[in-house]
N, C-alpha and C positions, 0 to 999 in steps of 0.2 A: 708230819702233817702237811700236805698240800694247803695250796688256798681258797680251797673249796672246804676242807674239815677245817679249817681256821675261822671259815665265814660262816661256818654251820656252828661250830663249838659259841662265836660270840652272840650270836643271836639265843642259843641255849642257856649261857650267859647271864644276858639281858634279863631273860627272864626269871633270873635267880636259881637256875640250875648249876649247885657250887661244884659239883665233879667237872663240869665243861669247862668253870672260871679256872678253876684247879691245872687241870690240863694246858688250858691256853699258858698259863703258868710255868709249870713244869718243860714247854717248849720253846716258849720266849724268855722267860726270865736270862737264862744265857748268854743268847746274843744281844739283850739290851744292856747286859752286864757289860759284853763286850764294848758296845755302841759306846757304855759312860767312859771306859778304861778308853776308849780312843780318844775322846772330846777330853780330860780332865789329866789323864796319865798316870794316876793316882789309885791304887786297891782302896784302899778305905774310901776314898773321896765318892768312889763309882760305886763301891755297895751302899754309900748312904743316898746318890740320887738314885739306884736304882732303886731301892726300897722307897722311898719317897714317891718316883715315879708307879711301882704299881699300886702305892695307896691311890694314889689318883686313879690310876684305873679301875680300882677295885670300886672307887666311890661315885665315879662316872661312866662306866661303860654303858647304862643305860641312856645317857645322852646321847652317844654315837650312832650318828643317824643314816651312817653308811656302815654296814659291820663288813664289808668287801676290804675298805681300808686301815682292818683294828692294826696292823703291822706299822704301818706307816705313822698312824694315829700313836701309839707307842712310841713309836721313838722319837715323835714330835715331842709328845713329854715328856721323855728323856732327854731332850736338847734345852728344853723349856726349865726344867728342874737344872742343867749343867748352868745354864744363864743367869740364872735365880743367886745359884749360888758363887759364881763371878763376879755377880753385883755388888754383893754382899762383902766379899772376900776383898776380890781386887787384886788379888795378888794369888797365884797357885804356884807353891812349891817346884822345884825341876824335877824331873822324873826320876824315880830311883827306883828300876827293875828292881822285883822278885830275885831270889836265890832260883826259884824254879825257872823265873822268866830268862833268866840271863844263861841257864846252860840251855842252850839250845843242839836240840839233838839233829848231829847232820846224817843221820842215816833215813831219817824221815824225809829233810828240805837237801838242795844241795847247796854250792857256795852261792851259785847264781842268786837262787830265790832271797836266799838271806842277805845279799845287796842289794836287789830291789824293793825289800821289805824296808830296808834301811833309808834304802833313797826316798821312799814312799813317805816315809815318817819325818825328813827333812822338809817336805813341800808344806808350802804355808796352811793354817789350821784350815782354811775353807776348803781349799782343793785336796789335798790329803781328806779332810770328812766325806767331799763325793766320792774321791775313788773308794774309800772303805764302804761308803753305802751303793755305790754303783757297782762293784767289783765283787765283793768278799757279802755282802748281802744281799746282793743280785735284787736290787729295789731299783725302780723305773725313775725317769726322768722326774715325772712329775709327781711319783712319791717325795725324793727326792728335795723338791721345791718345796713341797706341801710341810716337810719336816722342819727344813731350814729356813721356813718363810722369804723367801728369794723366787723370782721370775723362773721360771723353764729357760728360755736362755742364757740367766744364768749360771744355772748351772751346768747347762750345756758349754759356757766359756770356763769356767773354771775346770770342765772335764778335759778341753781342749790345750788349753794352759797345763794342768795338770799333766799330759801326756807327752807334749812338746818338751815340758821341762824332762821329765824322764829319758825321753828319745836322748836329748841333749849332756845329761849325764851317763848314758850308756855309753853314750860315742866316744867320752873325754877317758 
């Protein structure tokens, strides 16, 4: 789906057309899945905000008063619901890869990518969350902002930070 059948599907939506909500589903659900598994590090933890997060969609999307931004508007939720439950928690578990996550298949990636994957995942949780939403989800600056509730330049310095540190780890 482009974002033009993304902005047509929500407004179909809106209006209680459940094949269109369905769809939007069937296209997003994954990468919000993915969005939670980045922000929490956790499989069960990310399928329970992400399920969480699409009830809220499911029970709001008629509020959305721009359907141009329902991608962005999603993964605010998602970040909204990961926070929620930070709050609550206060403490999240360390990451303990998948059997599936941890054999990573190098005929697909080479050794490069899978150290910049790694260095990626070292950078502190803000900057690491822009480059996975500026980068691997190709969402704009000010989607971006709008998720994280932080300034445009913001995030514009933590992209820059972000970057710098990596250069800097390449080089060493």
């Amino acid at each position: 789906m482009n974002s033009t059948q993304i902005t047509l599907a929500v407004i179909s939506a809106q209006q209680g057309d459940e094949p269109a909500f369905n769809s939007l589903c069937t296209y997003l659900y994954n990468p919000s899945f993915l969005f939670a598994m980045k922000l929490c590090k956790q499989k069960d933890l990310a399928k329970d905000i992400t399920q969480e997060a699409w009830t809220v969609v499911a029970k709001d999307i008629r509020k959305l008063k721009e359907p141009s931004v329902f991608k962005a508007w999603l993964f605010r939720v998602v970040y909204h619901k990961f926070v929620d439950v930070t709050r609550k928690d206060k403490y999240i578990e360390s990451f303990q890869p998948d059997k599936h996550e941890q054999s990573i298949d190098t005929t697909h990636c080479n050794e490069q990518s899978i150290d910049l994957a790694k260095l990626i995942n070292n950078l502190p949780d803000s900057e690491r969350l822009s480059v996975y939403l500026f980068y691997l989800e190709q969402m704009s600056i000010s989607d971006i902002a709008l998720i994280t509730n932080v300034a445009v330049g913001t995030v514009k310095s933590r992209l820059h930070r972000a970057r710098a540190q990596l250069v800097k780890w390449l080089s060493e």
